[in-house]
C-alpha positions in Angstrom: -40.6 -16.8 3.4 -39.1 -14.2 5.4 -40.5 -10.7 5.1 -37.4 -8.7 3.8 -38.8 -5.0 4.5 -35.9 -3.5 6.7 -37.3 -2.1 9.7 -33.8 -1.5 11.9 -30.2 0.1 11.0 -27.9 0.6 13.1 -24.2 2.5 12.1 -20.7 1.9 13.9 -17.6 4.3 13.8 -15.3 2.2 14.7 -11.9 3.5 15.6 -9.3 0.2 17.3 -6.0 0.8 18.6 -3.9 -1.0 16.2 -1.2 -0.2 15.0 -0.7 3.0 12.8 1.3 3.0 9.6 2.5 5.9 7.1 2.2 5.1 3.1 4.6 8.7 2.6 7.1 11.0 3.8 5.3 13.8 4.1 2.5 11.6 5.8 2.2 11.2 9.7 0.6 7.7 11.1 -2.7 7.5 10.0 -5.7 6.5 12.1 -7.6 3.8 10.5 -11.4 3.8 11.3 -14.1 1.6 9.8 -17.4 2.5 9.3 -19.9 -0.6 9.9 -23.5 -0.3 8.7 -26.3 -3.1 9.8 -29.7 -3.5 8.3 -32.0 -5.5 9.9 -35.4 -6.9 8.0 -38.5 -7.4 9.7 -37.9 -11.4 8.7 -35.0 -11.3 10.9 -32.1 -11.4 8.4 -29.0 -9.2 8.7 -27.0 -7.6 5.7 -23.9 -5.8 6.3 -21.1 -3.6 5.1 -17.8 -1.8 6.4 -16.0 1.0 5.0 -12.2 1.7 5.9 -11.0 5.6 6.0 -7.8 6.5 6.9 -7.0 10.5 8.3 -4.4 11.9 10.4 -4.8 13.1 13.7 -8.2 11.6 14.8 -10.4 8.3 13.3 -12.4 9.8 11.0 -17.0 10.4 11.6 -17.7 12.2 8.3 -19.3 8.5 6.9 -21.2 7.7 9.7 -22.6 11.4 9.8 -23.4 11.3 6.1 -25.4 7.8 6.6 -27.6 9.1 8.7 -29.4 11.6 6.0 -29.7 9.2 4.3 -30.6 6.0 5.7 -34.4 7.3 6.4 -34.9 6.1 2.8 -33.9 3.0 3.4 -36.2 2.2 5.8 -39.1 -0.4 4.8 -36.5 -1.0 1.6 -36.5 -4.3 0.6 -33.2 -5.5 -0.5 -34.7 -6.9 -4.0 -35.3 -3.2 -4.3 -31.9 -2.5 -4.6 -31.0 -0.8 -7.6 -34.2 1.6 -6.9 -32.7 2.5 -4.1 -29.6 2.7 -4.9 -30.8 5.4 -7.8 -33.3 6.9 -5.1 -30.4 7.3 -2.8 -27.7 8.7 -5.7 -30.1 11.7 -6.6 -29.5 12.8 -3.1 -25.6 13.6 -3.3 -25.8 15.7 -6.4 -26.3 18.8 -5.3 -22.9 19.0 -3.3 -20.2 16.4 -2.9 -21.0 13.9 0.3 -18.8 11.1 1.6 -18.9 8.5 -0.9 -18.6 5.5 1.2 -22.1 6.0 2.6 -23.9 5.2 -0.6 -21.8 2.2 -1.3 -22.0 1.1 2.7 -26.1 0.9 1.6 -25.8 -0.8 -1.7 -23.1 -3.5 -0.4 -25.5 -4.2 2.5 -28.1 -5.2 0.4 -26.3 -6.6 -1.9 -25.5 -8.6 1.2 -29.2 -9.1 2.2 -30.1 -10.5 -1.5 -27.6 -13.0 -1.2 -27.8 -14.1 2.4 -31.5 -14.5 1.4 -30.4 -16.9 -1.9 -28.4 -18.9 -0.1 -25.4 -17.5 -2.0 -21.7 -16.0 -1.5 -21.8 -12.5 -3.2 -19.5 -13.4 -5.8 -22.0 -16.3 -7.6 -24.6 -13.6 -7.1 -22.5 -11.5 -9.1 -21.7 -13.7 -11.8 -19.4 -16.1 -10.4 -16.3 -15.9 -12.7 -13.8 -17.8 -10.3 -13.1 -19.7 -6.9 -9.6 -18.0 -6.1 -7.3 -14.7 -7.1 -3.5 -14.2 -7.0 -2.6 -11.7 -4.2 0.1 -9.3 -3.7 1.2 -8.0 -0.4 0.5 -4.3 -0.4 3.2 -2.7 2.4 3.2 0.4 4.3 6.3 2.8 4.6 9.1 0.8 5.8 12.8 2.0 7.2 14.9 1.8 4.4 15.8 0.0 1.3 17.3 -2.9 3.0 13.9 -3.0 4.9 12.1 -3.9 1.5 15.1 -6.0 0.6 14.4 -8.4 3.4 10.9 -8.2 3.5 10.5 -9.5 0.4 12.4 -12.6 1.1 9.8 -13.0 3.9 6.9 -12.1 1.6 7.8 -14.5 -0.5 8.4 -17.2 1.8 4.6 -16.4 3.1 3.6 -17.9 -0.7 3.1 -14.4 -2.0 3.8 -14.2 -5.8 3.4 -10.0 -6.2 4.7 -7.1 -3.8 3.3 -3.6 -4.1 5.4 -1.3 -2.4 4.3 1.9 -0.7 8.2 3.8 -0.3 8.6 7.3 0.7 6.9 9.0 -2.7 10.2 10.9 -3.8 11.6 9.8 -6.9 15.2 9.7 -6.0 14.6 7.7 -2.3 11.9 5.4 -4.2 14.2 4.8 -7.2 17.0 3.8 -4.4 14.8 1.0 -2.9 13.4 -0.3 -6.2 17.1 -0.9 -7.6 18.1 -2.4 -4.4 15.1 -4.9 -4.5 16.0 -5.9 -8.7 19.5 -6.5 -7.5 18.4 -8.9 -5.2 15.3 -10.2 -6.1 15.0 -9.3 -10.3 15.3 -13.1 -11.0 13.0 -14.6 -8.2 10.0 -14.2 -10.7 7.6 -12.0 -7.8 5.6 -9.3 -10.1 6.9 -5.8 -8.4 3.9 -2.9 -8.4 4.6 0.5 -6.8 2.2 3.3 -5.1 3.4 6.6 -5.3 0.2 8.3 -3.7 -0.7 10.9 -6.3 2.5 12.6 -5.0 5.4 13.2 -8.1 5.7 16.1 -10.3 5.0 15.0 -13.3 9.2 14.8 -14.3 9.6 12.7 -11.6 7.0 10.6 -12.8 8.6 9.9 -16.5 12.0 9.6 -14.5 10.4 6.8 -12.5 8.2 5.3 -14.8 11.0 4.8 -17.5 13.4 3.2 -14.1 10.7 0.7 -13.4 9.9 -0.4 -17.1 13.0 -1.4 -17.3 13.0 -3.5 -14.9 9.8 -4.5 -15.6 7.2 -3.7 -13.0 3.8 -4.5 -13.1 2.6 -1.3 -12.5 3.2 2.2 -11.4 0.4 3.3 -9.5 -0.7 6.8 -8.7 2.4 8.8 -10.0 0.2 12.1 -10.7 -3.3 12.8 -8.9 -5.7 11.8 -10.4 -7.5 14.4 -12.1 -4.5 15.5 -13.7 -6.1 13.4 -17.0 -3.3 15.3 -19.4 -0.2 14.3 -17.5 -1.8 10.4 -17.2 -2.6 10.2 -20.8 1.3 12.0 -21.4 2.9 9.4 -19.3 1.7 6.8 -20.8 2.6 8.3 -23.9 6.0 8.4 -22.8 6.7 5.5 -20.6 6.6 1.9 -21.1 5.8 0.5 -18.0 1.5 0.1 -17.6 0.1 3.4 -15.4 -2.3 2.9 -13.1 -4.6 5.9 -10.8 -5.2 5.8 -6.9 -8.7 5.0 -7.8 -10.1 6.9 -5.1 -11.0 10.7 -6.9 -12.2 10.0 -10.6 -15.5 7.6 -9.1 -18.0 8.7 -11.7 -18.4 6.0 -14.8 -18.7 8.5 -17.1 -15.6 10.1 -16.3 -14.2 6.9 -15.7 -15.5 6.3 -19.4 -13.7 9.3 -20.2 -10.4 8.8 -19.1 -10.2 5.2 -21.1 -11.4 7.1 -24.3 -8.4 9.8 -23.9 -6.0 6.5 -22.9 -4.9 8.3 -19.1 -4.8 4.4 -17.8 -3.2 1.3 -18.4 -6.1 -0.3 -16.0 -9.0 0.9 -14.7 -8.9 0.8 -10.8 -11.5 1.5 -8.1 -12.8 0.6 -4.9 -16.2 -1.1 -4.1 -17.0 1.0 -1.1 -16.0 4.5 -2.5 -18.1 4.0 -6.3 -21.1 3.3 -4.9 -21.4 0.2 -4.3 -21.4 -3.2 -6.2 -24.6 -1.8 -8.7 -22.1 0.8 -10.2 -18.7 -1.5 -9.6 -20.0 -4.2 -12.2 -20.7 -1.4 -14.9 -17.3 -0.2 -14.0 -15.7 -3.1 -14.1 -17.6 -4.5 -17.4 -17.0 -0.7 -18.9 -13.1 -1.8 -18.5 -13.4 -5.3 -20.2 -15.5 -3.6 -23.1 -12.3 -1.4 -23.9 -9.7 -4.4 -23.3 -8.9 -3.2 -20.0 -8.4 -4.9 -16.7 -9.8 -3.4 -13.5 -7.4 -4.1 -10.6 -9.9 -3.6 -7.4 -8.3 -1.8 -4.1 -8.9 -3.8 -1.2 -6.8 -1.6 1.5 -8.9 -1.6 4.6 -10.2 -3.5 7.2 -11.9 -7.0 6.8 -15.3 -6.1 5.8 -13.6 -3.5 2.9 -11.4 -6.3 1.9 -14.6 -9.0 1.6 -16.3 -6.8 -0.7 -13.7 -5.9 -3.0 -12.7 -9.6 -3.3 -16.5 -10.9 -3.8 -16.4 -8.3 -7.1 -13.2 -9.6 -8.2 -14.2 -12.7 -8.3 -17.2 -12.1 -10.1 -15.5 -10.7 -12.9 -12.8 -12.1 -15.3 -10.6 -8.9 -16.0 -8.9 -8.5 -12.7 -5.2 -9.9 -11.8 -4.2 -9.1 -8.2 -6.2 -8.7 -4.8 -4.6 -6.2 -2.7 -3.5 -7.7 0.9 -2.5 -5.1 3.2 0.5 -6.5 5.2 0.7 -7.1 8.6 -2.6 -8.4 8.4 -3.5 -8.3 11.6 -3.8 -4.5 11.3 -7.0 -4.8 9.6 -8.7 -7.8 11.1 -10.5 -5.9 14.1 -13.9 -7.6 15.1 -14.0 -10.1 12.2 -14.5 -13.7 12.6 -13.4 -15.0 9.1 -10.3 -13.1 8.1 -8.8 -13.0 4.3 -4.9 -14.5 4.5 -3.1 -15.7 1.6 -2.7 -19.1 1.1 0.8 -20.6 0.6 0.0 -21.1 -3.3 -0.1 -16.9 -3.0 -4.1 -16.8 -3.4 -6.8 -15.4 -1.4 -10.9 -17.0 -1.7 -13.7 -15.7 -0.3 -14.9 -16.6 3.2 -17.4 -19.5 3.0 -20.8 -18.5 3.8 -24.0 -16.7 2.1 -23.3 -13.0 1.3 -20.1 -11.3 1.9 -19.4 -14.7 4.4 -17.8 -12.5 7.1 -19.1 -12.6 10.7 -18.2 -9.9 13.2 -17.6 -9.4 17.2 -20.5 -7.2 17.5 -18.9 -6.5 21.3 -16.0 -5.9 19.7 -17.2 -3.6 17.5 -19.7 -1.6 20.1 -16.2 -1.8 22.2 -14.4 0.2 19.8 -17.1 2.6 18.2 -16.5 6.2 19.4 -19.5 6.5 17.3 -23.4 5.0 17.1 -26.7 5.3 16.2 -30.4 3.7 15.1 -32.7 4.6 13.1 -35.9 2.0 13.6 -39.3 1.8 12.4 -41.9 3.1 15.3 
């Protein structure tokens, strides 16, 4: 039996020159960096997990630098030891507000451990709800309307049945593209979400969100940001079409809890690797179904981000769409086993125990403009 007492760590900021995309007007191209944690047991067995984090300017070292206060308590962990430490761990970032991706970098990696030492993909650790989700191509700013015209001719022709659209975030310019694409495409029977980035007045929300009912979107995602709770639970009052957050401020289930009891969402929505982790993403997720709710999971991010967003999705039964960020070669650096979807327009997990993702490790040491261990002496 191996002994599962973790006795090396090592952390990666991982910065790679590809390509660089904008998601809003206002935004410049964003540098996407990936923070990669490794925990090693004494045994010999490696878990992992990767955060994405997207800034302008320069690739961004505040997860990397908040790991390492906090990875000394992880040391001589056991990964069946995992929700201790992750509520260990949890008391330390209450004092002030802390990058959250380092807590759910820890708890996804031994997540990853527990499984890889079952003999088990994450998701049947989880719970094991499904095989397969329907995916929607998520895209980044593109020229113009005509842009979004075409590409969704060629997103459908890839077998994708849903395309998110991330426009320019101003009503009038995003309302523009979204009648151009009904006019073409109304009748081809893709589901249409859009991402507005927390970026309308709350006007041009209810001006947008009554265009797109009508035409019947899926969703309209991040109209208002997302602690604005009072203009949510107003536009939904007031609009037909179902609202949804960013999912990346309101992380705490109780205010999660919260903003279901005053009716702000349509769906809850979150990401693994900012709540904390898969220990906190299942109550999330089973807090949703309680109220009737879907939770529709963010994926955006490199592969690792992508793996363990999907491995939760397919653990639970209240989630329609995973989120495939288009191109996709964009967010495949140093992975072995990518996540494409299939010409059916679904996505599975990568076979294997755990997340079932190998990396380049030279690739990643190539690209890390960041690096440390901490090691048992």
């Amino acid at each position: 039996m191996h002994d599962l007492s973790i006795d090396r760590i090592q952390v990666y900021a991982v910065g790679p020159e590809t390509a660089r995309y904008r998601w809003a007007s206002d935004l410049p191209e964003m540098f996407q960096a990936s923070t990669v944690l490794r925990l090693t047991t004494r045994g010999g067995l490696e878990g992992y997990a990767g955060a994405s984090s997207f800034t302008a300017h320069e690739f961004d070292g505040s997860v990397a630098a908040t790991l390492r206060t906090m990875l000394p308590s992880v040391l001589g962990a056991s990964p069946l030891e995992r929700a201790a430490v992750w509520r260990q761990l949890s008391t330390l970032t209450i004092t002030v507000p802390q990058a959250p991706q380092a807590l759910s970098l820890i708890d996804i990696a031994l997540w990853d451990l527990a499984a890889k030492h079952a003999q088990l993909p994450l998701h049947r650790m989880l719970g094991g709800a499904r095989e397969r989700i329907l995916s929607y191509a998520s895209t980044p700013l593109l020229e113009d309307a005509a842009a979004y015209v075409d590409y969704v001719a060629e997103a459908q022709s890839m077998g994708f049945r849903a395309v998110k659209f991330h426009c320019w975030c101003e009503p009038d310019r995003d309302l523009a593209m979204a009648r151009a694409v009904n006019e073409r495409h109304g009748d081809s029977g893709l589901a249409f979400m859009l991402d507005a980035e927390q970026r309308y007045t709350r006007e041009g929300a209810l001006r947008v969100a009554r265009e797109l009912g009508e035409m019947g979107y899926a969703w309209l995602e991040a109209p208002l940001f997302d602690n604005d709770l009072e203009g949510y639970r107003e536009l939904r009052r007031r609009a037909a079409v179902p609202i949804l957050p960013s999912g990346n401020w309101v992380l705490d289930p109780q205010l999660i809890a919260l903003a279901i009891r005053m009716g702000c969402w349509s769906s809850v929505r979150f990401d693994v690797t900012m709540v904390g982790g898969f220990t906190p993403g299942m109550r999330i997720a089973a807090l949703a179904r309680t109220h009737g709710m879907s939770a529709e999971i963010q994926s955006w991010g490199y592969t690792l981000t992508q793996a363990a967003n999907l491995h939760l999705m397919l653990a639970i039964d209240n989630c329609a769409y995973f989120e495939q960020a288009v191109p996709w070669e964009s967010y495949e650096y140093g992975a072995l086993d990518v996540i494409r979807t299939d010409a059916e327009g679904y996505v599975a997990a990568p076979p294997g125990p755990g997340l079932g993702v190998r990396l380049d490790w030279s690739a990643v040491e190539d690209a890390a403009f960041a690096t440390y261990e901490i090691a048992e002496r």
